[in-house]
C-alpha positions as CSV (number, residue, x, y, z in Angstrom):
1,X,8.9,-1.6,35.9
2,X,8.2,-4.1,32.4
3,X,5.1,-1.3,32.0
4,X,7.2,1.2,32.2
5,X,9.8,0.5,29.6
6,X,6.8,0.8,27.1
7,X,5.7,4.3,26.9
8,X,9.6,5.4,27.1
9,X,10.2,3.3,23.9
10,X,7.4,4.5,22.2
11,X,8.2,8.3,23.2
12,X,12.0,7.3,21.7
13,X,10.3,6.2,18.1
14,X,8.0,9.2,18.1
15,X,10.8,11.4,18.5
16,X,13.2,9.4,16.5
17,X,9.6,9.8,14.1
18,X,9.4,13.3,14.1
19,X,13.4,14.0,13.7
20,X,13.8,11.7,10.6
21,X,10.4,13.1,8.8
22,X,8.5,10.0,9.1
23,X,4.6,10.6,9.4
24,X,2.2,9.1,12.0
25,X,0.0,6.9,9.6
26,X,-1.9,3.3,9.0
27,X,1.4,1.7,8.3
28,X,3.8,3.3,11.5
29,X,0.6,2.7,14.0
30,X,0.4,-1.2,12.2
31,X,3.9,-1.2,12.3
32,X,4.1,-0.2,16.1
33,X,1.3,-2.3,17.0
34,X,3.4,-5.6,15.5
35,X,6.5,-4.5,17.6
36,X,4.3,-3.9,20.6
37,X,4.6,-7.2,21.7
38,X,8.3,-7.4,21.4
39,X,9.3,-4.3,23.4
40,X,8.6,-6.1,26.6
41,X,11.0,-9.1,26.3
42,X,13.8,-7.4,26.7
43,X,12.8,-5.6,29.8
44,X,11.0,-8.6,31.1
45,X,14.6,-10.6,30.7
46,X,16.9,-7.9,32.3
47,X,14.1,-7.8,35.3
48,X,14.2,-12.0,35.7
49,X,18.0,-11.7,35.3
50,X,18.3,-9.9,38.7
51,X,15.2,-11.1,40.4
52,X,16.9,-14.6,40.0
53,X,20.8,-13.3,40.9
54,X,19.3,-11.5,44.1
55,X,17.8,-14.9,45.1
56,X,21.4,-16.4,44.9
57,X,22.5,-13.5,47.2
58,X,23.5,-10.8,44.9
59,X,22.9,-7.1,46.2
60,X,20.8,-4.9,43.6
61,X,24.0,-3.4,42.0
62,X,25.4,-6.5,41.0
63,X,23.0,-8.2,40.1
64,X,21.8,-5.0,37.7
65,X,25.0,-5.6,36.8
66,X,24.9,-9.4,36.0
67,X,22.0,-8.6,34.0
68,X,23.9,-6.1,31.7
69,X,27.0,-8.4,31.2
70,X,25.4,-11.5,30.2
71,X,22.3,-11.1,28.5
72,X,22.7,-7.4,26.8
73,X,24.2,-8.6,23.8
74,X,22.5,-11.4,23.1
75,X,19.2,-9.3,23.2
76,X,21.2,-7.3,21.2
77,X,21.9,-9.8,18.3
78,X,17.8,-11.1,18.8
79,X,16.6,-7.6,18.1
80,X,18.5,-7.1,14.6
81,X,17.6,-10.7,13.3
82,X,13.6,-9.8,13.9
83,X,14.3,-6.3,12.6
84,X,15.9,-7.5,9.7
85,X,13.1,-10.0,9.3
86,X,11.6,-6.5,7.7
87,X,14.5,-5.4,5.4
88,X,12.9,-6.2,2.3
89,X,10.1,-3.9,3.1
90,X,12.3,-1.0,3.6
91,X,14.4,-1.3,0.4
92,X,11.9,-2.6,-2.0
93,X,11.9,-0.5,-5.3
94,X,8.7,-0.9,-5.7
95,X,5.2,0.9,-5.5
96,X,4.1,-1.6,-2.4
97,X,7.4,-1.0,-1.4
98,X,7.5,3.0,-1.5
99,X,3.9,2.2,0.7
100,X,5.1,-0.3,3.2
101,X,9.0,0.7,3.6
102,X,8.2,2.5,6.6
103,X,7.2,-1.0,8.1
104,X,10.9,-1.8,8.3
105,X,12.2,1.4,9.7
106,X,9.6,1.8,12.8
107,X,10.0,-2.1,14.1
108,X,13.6,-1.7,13.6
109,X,13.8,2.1,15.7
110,X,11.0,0.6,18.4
111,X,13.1,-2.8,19.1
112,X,16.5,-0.7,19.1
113,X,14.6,1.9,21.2
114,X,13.3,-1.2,24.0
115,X,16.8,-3.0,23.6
116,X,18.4,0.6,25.2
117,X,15.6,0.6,27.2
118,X,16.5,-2.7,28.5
119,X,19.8,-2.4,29.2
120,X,19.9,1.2,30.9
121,X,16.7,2.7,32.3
122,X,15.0,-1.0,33.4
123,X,17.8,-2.3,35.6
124,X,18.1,0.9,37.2
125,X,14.4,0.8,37.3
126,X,15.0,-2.6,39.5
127,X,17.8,-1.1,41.7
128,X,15.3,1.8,42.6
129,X,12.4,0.0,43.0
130,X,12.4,-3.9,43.3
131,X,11.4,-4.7,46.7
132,X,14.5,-6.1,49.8
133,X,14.2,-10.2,47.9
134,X,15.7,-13.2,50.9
135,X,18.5,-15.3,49.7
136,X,16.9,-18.5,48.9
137,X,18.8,-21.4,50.5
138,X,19.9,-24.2,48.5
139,X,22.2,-22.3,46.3
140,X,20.5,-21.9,42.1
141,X,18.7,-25.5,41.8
142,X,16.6,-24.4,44.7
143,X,15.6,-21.2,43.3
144,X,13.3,-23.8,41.0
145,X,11.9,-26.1,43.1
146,X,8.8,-24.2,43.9
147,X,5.2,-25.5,43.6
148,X,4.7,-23.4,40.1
149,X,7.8,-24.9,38.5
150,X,7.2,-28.4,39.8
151,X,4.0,-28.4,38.7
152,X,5.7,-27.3,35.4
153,X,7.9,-30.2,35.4
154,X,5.5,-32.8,36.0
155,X,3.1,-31.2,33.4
156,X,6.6,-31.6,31.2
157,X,7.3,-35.0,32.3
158,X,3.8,-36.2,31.3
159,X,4.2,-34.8,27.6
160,X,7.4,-36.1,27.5
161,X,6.1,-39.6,28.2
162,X,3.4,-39.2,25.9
163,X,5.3,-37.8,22.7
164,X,3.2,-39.8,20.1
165,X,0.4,-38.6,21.1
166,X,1.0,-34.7,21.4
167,X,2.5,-34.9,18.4
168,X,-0.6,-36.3,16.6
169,X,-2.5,-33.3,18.7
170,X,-0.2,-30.9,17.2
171,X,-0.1,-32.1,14.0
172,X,-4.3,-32.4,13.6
173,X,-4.5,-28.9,15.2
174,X,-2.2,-27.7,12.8
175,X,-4.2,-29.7,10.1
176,X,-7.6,-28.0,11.2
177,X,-5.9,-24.4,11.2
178,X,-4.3,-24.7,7.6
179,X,-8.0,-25.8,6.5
180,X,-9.8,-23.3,8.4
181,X,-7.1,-20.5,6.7
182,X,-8.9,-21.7,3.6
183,X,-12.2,-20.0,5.3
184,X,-10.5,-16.3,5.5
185,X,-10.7,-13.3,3.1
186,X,-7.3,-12.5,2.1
187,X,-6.5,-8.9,0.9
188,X,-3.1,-7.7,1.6
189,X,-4.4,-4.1,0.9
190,X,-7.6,-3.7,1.5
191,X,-9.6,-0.9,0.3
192,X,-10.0,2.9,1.9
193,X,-12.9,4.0,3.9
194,X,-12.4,7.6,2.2
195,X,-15.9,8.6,0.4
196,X,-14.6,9.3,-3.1
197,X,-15.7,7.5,-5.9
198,X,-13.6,7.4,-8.7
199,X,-15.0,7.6,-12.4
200,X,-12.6,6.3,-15.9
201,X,-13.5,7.6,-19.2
202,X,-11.9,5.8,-21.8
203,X,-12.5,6.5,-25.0
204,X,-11.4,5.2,-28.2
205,X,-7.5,5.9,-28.6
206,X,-7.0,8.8,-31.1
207,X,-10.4,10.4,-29.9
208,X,-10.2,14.0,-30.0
209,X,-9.9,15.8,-26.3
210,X,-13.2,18.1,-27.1
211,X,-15.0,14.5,-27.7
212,X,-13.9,13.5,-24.4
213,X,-14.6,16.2,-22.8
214,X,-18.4,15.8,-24.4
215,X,-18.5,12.6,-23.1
216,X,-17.5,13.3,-19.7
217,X,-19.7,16.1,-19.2
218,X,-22.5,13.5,-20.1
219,X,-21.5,11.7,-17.1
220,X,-21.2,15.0,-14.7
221,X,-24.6,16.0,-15.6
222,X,-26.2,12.5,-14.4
223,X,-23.5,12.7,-11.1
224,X,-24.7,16.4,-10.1
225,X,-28.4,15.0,-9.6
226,X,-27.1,12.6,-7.3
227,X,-28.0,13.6,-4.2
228,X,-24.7,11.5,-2.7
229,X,-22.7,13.5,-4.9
230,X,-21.7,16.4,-3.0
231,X,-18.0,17.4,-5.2
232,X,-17.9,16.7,-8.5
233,X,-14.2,17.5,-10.3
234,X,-13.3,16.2,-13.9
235,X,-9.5,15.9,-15.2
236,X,-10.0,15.6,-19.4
237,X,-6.9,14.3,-21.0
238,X,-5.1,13.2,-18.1
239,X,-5.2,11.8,-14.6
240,X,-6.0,13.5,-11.1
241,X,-3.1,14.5,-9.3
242,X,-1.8,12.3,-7.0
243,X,-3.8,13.6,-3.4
244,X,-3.5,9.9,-2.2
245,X,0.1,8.1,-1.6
246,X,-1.7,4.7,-3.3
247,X,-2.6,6.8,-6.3
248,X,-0.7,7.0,-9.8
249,X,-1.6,9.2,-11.7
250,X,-2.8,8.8,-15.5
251,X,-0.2,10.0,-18.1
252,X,-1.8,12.3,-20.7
253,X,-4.1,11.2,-23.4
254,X,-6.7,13.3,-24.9
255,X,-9.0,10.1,-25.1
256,X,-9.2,9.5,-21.4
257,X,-10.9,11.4,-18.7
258,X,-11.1,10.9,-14.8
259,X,-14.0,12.2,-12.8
260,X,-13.4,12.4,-8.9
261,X,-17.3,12.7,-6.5
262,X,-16.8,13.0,-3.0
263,X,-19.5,11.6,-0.9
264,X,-20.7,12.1,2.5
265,X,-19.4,8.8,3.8
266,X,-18.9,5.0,2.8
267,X,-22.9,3.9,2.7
268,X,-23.2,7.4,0.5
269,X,-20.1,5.8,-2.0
270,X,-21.3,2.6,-2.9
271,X,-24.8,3.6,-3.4
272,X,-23.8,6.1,-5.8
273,X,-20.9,3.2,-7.5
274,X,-24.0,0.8,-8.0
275,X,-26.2,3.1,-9.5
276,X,-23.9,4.7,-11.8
277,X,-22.6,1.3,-12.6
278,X,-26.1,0.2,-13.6
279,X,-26.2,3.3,-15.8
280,X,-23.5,3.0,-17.5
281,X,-24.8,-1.0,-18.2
282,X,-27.9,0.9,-19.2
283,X,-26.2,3.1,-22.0
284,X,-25.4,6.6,-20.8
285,X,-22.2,6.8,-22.6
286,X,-22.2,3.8,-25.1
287,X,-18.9,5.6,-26.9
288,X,-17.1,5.2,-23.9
289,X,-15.7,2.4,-21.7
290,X,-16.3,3.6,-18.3
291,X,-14.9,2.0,-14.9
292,X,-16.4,3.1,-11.4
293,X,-14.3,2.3,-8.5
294,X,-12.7,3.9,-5.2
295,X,-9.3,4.6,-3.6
296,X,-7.2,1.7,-2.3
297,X,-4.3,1.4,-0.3
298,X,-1.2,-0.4,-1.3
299,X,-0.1,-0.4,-5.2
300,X,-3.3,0.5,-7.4
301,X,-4.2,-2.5,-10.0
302,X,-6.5,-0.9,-12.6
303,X,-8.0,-4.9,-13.6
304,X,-7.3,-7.6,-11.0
305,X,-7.7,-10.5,-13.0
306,X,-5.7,-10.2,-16.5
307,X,-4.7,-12.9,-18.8
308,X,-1.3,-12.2,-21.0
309,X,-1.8,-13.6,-24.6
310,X,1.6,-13.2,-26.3
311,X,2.8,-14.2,-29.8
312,X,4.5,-12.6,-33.0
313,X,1.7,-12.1,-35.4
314,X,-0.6,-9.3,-34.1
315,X,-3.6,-10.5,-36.0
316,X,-3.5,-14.2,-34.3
317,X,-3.0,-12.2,-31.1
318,X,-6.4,-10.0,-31.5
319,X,-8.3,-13.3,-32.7
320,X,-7.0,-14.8,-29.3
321,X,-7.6,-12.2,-27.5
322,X,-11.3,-11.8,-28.4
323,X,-11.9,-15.5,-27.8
324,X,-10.6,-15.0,-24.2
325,X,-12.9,-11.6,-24.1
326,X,-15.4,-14.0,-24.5
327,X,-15.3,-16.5,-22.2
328,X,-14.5,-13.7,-19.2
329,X,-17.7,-11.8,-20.5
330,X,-19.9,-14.6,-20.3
331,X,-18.8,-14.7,-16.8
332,X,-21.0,-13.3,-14.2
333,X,-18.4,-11.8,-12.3
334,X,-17.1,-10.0,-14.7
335,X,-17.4,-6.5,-15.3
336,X,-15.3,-3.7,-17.7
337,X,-13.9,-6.4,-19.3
338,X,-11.6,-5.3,-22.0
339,X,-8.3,-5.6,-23.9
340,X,-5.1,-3.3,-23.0
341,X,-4.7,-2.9,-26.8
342,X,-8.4,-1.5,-27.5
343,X,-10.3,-1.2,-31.1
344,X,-8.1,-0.8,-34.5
345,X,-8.0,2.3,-35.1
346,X,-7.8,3.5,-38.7
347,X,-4.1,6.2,-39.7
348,X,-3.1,7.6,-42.4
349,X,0.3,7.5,-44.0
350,X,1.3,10.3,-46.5
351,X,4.2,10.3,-49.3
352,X,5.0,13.4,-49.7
353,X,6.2,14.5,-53.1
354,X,9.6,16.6,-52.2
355,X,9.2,18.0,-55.9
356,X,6.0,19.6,-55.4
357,X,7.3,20.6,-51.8
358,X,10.5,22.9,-52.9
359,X,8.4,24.2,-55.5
360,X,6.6,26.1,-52.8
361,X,9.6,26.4,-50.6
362,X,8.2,23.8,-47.8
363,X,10.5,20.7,-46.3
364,X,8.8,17.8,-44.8
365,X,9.6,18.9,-41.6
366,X,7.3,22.2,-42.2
367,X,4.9,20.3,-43.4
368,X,4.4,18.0,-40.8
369,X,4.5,21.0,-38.8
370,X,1.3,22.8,-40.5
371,X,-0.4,19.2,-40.3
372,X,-0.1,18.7,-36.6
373,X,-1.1,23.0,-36.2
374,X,-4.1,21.9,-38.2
375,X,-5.1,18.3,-36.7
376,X,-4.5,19.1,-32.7
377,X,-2.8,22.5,-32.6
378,X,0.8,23.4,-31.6
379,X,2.3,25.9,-28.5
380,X,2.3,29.1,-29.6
381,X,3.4,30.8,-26.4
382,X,3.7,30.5,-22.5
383,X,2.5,32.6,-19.3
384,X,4.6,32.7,-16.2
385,X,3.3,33.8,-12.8
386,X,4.9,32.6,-9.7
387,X,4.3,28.5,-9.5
388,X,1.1,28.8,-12.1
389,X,2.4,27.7,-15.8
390,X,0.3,28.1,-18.4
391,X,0.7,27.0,-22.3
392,X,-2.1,29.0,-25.0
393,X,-2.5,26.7,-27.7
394,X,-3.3,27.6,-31.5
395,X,-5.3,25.6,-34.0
396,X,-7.3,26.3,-37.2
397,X,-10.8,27.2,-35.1
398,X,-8.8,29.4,-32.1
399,X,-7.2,28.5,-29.0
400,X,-7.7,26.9,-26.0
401,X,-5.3,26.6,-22.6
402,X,-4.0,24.1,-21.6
């Protein structure tokens, strides 16, 4: 009857599931499998409620009844405090949150689902199927003196008169587990088993897209002679869309590229990180910082160990910076190790001379205008055709889409 109540409350959340939109993934099956061992106390009370009220002499109806009365609501209030245990999970605004939020909302449907369970289908599960149970003479204290729960007492008794010393037990068991925690890898989200390998290309801010894209392809050509590297797909001056929920995107910049290689399997996409990783050690694109890593689940950290250096003069700040550069490089393990503001990079700041410009009948505005059209181009028109958008650009030497 307890087994029973299982499969219903998981065919409740599954339906519940599929009504509310809420996929079958890692996080509901975790989620279910942490609530797995809660959907059974409920049931498991409501069955001892009347087991031990048809003892005292109650018939199966009553006693189903007894066990409704006096212990539904208190299941009740024991279900919401362990589902609300999970509440911050399900209204975090945040990118773990936005991965985990589902957490909250399966435990809390499951237990809800095996408190109804509990308190509707299991006793009528016991009136239907627990077997004819004798009064037990002796009224309630003689339901419990049985061998098993005098056994129990003396076993009670004996700690009882021995406090001082299962107390030091627990507390130098306790002792050994909080060392031994010491021992195990923590990762609250550990990385995918999916085979792509993800490639970076930063280049120096201000770098022209068509040098990016040189760059990049540098990096193609060495990946489509690796014979792990089945797909190879570059995104120049942006990010790859977002085909993983763990995944953010890159906001444009015509100095960075990502490259995206699918592999056969996981043996297949660390053989091909460590190689290109010693390639790009060994100088294939010096111009370039390059970073080699793989899809992760939970919020994406681009550099998990960073260092915040923070102060009002911006020259100190580089100088400060560089020193700390230092001391992580000379570390061996170290790798990519940069800073978020990168290399000075050299502008230019024009006055323009408004005489000279109405002379000719230009404002500043137009000339800025004709300076971006001849530095990085401008929009010149748009194509429309169903859900495809696409922008032609102009510049100086032609035009390229975008």
């Amino acid at each position: 009857m307890v087994a029973a109540a299982v499969p219903l409350t998981l065919a409740i959340v599954f339906v519940v599931m599929e009504a509310s939109g809420k996929n079958f993934d890692r996080i509901t099956l975790g989620s279910l499998i942490l609530a797995l061992g809660l959907l059974v106390d409920d049931a498991i009370i409501a069955i001892e409620m009347m087991v031990v009220k048809m003892e005292e002499g109650y018939d199966r109806i009553k006693a189903s009844a007894y066990a409704w009365s006096h212990t539904a609501a208190p299941m009740l209030a024991g279900t919401l405090v362990t589902a609300v245990g999970f509440m911050p999970n399900g209204f975090a605004q945040s990118t773990a949150g936005e991965y985990t939020s589902n957490m909250f909302w399966i435990v809390g449907i499951a237990l809800i689902a095996s408190w109804i369970v509990a308190v509707v289908f299991t006793p009528y599960l016991g009136v239907k199927m627990l077997p004819d149970i004798k009064k037990v003479e002796g009224g309630h204290a003689a339901i419990y003196n049985t061998r098993h729960y005098n056994r129990f007492r003396r076993l009670l008794a004996w700690v009882i008169a021995r406090k001082w010393i299962v107390a030091g037990t627990v507390i130098a068991v306790f002792t050994v587990a909080i060392l031994g925690m010491g021992l195990v890898k923590k990762q609250f989200f550990p990385t995918s088993d999916r085979p792509e390998v993800l490639v970076e290309v930063q280049m120096p801010y201000g770098t022209a897209i068509e040098q990016t894209n040189a760059t990049a392809a540098k990096i193609e050509a060495w990946l489509r002679k690796q014979k792990e590297a089945k797909i190879v797909t570059s995104y120049i001056g942006q990010g790859a869309p977002r085909f993983f929920l763990a995944m953010a995107p890159e906001l444009p910049d015509p100095s960075f590229a990502k490259i995206v290689v699918l592999t056969d399997n996981p043996e297949a996409r660390e053989a091909l990180k460590f190689r290109l990783r010693e390639a790009v050690a060994g100088g294939l694109t010096p111009e370039a910082r390059v970073r080699v890593t793989q899809l992760v689940f939970g919020p994406y950290s681009p550099y998990p160990v960073a260092y915040r250096v923070m102060g009002p003069d911006p020259t100190t700040l580089r100088e400060i910076a560089d020193k700390v550069e230092k001391v992580m490089q000379a570390s061996p393990m170290m790798r990519t190790v940069n800073t978020d503001w990168g290399p000075r990079v050299p502008a230019l700041h024009f006055t323009l001379n408004q005489d000279r410009l109405q002379a000719v009948g230009l404002t500043s505005n137009a000339a800025a205008q004709q300076l971006q059209f001849l530095l990085s181009g401008i929009p010149i028109t748009s194509v429309r055709e169903d859900i495809r958008f696409g922008t032609g650009h102009g510049t100086r030497g032609g035009g390229y889409p975008a």
